[in-house]
ROSE-239248 format. One line per 8 residues: their letters; for each residue x, y, z of N, C-alpha, C, O. Coordinates in steps of 0.02 Angstrom, whole numbers, always signed. Atoms other than C-alpha are relative to their C-alpha. Example, Ala and Ser with C-alpha at 12.3 -4.5 7.8 and 13.67 -1.06 7.14 Angstrom:
# ROSE-239248
as = +45,-59,+0,+615,-225,+390,+45,+60,+0,+97,+59,+33; -42,-59,-3,+684,-53,+357,-39,+55,+37,-14,+110,+45
//
This chain:
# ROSE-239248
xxxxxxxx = +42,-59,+0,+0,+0,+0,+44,+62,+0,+99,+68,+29; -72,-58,-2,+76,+177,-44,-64,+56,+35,-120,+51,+7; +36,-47,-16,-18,+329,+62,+58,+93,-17,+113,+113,+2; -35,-56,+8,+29,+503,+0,-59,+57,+35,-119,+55,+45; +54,-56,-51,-38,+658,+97,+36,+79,-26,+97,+77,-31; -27,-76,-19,+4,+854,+80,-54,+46,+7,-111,+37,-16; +51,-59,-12,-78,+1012,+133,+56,+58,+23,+115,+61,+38; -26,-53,-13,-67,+1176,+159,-39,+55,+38,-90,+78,+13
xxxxxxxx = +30,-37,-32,-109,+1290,+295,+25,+88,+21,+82,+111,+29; -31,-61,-35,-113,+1468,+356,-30,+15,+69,-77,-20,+87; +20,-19,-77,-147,+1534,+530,+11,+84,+14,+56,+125,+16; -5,-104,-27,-191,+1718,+576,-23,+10,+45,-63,-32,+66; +43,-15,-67,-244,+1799,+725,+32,+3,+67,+10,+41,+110; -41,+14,-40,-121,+1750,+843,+56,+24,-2,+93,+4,-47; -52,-37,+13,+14,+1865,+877,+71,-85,+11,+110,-96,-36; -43,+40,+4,+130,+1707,+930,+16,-74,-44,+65,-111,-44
xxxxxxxx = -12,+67,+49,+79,+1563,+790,-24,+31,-67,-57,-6,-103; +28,-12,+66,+37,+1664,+638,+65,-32,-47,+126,-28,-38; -66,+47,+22,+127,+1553,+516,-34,-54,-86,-90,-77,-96; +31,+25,+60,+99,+1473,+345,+51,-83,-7,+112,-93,-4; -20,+79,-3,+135,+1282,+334,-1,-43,-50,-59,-59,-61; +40,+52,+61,+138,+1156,+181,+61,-71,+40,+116,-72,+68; -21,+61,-49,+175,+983,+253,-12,-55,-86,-43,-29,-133; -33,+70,+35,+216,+808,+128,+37,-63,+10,+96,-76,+19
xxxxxxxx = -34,+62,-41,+220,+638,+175,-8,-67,-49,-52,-68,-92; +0,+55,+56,+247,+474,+77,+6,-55,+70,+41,-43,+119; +11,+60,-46,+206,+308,+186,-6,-62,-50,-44,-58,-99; +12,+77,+47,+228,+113,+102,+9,-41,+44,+54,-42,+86; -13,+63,-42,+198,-33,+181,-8,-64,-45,-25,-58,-104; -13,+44,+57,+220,-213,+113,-9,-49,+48,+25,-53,+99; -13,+60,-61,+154,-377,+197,+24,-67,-68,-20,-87,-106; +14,+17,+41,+238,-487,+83,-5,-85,+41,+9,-128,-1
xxxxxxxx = +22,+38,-39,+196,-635,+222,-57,-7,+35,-96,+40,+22; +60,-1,-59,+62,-671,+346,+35,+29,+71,+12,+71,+109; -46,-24,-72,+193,-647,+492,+64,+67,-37,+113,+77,-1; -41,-44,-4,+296,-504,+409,-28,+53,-41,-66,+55,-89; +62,-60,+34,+256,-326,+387,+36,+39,+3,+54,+49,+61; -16,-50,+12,+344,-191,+324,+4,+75,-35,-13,+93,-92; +26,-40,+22,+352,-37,+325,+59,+77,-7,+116,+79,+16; -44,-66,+1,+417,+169,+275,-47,+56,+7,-101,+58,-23
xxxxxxxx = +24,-62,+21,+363,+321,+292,+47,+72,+20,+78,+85,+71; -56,-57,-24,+456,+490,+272,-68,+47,-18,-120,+37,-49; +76,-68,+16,+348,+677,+282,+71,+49,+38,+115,+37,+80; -34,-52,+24,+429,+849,+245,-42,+50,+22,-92,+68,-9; +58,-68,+24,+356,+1003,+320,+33,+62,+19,+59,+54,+74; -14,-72,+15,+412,+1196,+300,-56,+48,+47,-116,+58,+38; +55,-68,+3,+340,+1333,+390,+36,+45,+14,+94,+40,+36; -37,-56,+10,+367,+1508,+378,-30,+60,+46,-87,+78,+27
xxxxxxxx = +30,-23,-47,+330,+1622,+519,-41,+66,-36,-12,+76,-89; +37,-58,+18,+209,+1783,+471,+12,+52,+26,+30,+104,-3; -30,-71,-33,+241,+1897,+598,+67,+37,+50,+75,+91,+78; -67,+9,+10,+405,+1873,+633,+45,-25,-46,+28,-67,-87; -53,+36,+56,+569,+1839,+535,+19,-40,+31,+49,-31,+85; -35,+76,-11,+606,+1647,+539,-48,-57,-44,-92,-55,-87; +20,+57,+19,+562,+1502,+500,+19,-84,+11,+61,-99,+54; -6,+86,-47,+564,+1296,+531,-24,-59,-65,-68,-62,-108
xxxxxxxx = +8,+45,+72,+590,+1152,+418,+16,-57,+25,+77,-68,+26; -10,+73,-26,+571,+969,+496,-10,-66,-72,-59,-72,-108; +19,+71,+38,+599,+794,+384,+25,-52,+61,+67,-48,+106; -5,+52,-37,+582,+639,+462,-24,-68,-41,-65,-74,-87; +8,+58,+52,+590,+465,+403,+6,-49,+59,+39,-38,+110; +8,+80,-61,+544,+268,+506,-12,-38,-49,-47,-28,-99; +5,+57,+10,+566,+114,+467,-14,-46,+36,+2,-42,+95; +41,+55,-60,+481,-36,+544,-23,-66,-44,-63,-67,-91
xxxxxxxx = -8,+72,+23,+504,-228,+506,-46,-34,+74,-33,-12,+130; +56,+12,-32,+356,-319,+602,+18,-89,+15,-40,-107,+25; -9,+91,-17,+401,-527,+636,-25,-15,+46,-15,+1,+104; +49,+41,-47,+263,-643,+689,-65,+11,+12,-89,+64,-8; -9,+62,-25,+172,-736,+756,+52,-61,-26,+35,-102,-68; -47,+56,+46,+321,-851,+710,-9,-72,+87,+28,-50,+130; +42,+47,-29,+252,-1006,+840,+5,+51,+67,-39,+93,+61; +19,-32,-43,+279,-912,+1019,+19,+64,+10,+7,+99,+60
xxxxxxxx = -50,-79,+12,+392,-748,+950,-9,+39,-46,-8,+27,-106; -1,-46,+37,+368,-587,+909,+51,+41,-8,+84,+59,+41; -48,-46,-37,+485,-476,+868,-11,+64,-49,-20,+58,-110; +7,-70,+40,+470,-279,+813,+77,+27,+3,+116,+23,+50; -79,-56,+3,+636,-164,+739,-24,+69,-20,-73,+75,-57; +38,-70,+28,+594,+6,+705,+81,+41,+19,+120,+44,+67; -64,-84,-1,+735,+155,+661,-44,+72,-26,-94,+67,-62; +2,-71,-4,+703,+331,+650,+43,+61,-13,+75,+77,+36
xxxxxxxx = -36,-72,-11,+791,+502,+594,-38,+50,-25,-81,+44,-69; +28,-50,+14,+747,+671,+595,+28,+55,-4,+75,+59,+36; -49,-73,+22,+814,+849,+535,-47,+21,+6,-98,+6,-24; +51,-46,-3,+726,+981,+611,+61,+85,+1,+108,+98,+38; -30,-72,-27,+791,+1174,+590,-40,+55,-5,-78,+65,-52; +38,-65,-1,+724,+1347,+650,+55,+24,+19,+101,+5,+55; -46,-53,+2,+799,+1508,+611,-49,+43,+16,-98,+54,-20; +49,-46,-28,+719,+1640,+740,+19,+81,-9,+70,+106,+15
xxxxxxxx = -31,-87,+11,+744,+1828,+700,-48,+42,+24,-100,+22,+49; +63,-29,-49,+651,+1971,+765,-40,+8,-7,-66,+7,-63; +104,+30,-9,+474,+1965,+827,+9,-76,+57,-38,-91,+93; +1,+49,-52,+522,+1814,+936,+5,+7,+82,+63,+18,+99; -32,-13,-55,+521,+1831,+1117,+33,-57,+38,+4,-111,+35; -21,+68,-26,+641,+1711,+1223,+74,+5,-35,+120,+2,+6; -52,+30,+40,+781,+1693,+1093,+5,+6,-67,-45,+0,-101; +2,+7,+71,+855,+1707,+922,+50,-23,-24,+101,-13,+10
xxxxxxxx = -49,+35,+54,+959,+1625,+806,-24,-78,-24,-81,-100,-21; +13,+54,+36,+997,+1451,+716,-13,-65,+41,+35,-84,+74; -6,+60,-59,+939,+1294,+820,-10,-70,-72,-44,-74,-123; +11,+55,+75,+962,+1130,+701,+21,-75,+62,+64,-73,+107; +7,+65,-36,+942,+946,+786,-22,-48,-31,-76,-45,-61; +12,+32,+55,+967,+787,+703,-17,-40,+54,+26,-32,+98; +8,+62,-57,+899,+646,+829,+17,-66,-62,+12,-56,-122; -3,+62,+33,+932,+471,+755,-15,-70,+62,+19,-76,+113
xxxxxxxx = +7,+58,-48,+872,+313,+852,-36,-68,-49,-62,-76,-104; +22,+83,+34,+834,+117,+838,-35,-28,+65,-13,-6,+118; +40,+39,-45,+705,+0,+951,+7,-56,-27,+16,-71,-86; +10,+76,+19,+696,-175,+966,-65,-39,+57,-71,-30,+118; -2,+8,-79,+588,-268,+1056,-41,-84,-23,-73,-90,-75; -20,+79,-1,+575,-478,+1074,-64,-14,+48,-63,+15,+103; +27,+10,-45,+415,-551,+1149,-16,-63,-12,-28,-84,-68; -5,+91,-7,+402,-742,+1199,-71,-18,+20,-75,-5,+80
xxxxxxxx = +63,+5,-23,+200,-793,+1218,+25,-65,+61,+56,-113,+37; -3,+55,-47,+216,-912,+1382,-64,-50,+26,-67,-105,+53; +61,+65,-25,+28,-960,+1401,-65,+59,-29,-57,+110,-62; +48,-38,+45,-137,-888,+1349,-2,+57,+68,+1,+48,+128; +4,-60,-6,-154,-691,+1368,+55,+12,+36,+49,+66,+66; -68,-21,-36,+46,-697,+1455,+46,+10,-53,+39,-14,-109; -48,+11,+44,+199,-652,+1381,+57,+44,+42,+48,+94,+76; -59,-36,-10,+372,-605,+1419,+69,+36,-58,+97,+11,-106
xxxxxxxx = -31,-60,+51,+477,-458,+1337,+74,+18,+14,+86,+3,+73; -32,-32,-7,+626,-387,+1333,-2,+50,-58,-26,+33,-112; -17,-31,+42,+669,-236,+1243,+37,+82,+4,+32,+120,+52; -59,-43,-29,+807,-95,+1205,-19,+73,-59,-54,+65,-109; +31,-56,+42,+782,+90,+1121,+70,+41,+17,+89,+46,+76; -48,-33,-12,+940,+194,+1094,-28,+80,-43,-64,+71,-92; +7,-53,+43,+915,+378,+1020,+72,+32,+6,+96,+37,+63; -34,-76,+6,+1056,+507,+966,+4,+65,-31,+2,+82,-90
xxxxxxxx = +32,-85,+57,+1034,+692,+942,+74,+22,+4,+119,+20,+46; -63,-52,-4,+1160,+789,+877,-25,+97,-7,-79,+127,-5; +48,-69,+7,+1151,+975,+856,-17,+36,+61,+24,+29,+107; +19,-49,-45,+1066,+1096,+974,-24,-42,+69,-76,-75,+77; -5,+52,-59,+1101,+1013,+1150,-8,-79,+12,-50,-115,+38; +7,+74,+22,+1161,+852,+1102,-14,-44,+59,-22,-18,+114; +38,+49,-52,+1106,+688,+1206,+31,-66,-28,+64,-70,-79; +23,+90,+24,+1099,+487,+1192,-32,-10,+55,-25,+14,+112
xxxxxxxx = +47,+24,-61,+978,+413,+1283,-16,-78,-19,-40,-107,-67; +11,+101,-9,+968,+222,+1315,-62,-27,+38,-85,+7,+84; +28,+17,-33,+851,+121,+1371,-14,-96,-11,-13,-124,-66; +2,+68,+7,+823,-82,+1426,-53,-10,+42,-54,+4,+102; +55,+32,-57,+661,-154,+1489,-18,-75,-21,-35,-96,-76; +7,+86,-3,+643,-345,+1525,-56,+0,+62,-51,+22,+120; +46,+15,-66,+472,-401,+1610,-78,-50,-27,-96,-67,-83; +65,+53,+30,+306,-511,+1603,-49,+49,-18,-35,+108,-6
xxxxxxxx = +39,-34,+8,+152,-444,+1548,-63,-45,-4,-60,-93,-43; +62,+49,+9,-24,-529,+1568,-70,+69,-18,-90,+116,+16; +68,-19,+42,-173,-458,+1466,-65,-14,+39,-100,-63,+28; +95,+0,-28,-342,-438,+1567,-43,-3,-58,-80,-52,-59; +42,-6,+44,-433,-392,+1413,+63,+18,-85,+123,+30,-89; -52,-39,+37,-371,-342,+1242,+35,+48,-12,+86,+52,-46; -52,-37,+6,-326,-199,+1270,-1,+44,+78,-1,+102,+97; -17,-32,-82,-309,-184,+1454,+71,-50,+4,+68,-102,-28
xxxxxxxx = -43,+52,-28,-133,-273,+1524,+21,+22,+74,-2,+73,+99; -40,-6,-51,-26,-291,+1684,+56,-7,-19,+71,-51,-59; -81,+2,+23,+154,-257,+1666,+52,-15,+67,+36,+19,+116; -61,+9,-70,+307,-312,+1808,+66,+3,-56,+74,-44,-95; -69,+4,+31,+479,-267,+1719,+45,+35,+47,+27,+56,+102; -41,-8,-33,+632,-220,+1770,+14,+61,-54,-30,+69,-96; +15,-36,+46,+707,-66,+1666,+61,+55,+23,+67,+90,+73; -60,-46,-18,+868,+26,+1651,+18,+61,-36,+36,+45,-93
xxxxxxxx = -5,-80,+50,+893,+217,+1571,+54,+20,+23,+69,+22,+83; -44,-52,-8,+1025,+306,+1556,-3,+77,-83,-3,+77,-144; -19,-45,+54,+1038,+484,+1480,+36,+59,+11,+41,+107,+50; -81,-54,+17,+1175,+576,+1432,+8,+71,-47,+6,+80,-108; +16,-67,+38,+1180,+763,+1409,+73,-9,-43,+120,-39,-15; -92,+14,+31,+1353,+767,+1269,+8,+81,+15,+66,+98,+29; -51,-44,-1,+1353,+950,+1284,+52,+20,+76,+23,+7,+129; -36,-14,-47,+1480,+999,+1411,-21,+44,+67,-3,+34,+125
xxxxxxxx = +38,-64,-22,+1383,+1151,+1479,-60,-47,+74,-65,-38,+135; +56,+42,-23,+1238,+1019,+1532,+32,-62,+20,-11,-104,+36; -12,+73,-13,+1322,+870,+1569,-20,-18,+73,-53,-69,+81; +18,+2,-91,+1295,+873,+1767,-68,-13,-4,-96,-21,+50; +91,+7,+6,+1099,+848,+1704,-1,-80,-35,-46,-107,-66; +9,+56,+50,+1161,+683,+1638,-24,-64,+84,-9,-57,+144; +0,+45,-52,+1097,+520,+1737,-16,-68,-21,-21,-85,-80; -6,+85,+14,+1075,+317,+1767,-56,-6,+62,-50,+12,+121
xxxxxxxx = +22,+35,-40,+931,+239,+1833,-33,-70,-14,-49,-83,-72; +34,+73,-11,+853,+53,+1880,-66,+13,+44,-78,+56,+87; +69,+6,-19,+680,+11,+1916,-55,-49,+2,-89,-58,-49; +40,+57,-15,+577,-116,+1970,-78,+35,-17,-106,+74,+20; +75,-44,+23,+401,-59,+1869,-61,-43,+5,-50,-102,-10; +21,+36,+6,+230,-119,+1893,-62,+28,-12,-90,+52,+37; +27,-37,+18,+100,-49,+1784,-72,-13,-44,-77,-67,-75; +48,+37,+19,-67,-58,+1718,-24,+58,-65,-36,+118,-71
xxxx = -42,-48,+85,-48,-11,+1526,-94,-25,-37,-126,-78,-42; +59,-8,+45,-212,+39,+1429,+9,+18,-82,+28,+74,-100; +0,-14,+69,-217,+22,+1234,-35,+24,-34,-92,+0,-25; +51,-57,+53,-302,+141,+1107,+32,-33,-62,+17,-14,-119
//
């Protein structure tokens, strides 16, 4: 399936969002299995401020490979990058100049069915931004999960983060924690 989308908006009235917007997105997915499903989508959008000088121009692009039911394993990969930049000039209050931030990240995540409506998971999510107050941020969560309904569950994991400010300025804001979680996760 290929989904294409664009539009274009303006906004008046508002001394702080008056702003003209055209947005463009291309999405494909491909099941060329019963258990595998993949997929892309990248979207492009521009806007240009009205009553101030600046402007802001985000692309972003994901990928996502889907495996299973393969007999009791699922497993999801999904990557991500994004280029976002705004150039603020005057008419802004707060701040001006060039802010540009590339984040890049990957997820994984591995789930083992153990019995009807149970299952156990692990899974790991790394992001890195470069650019305007760079970062990495990690993350590992391993835990059971039992399903009340379809889309009610109970979650018990365990779950380790760390994130790391890179710029120098911020680094003392950087930290590591562990966590014993136990949570009751509602699906939409």
């Amino acid at each position: 399936a290929i989904d294409l989308q664009w539009s274009q908006n303006r906004s008046l009235g508002d001394l702080q969002t008056n702003s003209a917007q055209e947005s463009l997105s291309v999405g494909v997915s491909y099941l060329p299995r019963e258990w595998l499903a993949i997929s892309a989508n990248w979207s492009r959008q521009q806007v240009q401020f009205l009553t101030a000088q600046g402007n802001s121009s985000n692309e972003f692009l994901t990928l996502a490979v889907d495996i299973g039911p393969l007999r009791r394993w699922t497993v999801s990969l999904n990557f991500y990058a994004m280029k976002t930049r705004s150039i603020l000039g005057e008419g802004f209050q707060g701040g001006q100049g060039d802010f540009s931030q590339e984040p890049v990240g990957f997820s994984a995540r591995i789930t083992y069915d153990i019995g009807r409506n149970q299952n156990l998971f692990a899974e790991f999510q790394r992001t890195n931004l470069r650019g305007y107050l760079p970062s990495r941020d990690t993350l590992f969560n391993i835990g059971y999960e039992y399903r009340i309904t379809r889309n009610w569950a109970f979650v018990l994991s365990y779950r380790f983060r760390e994130q790391l400010n890179l710029d120098p300025q911020y680094s003392q804001y950087s930290y590591r924690a562990r966590s014993l979680d136990a949570s009751m996760n509602f699906i939409f």
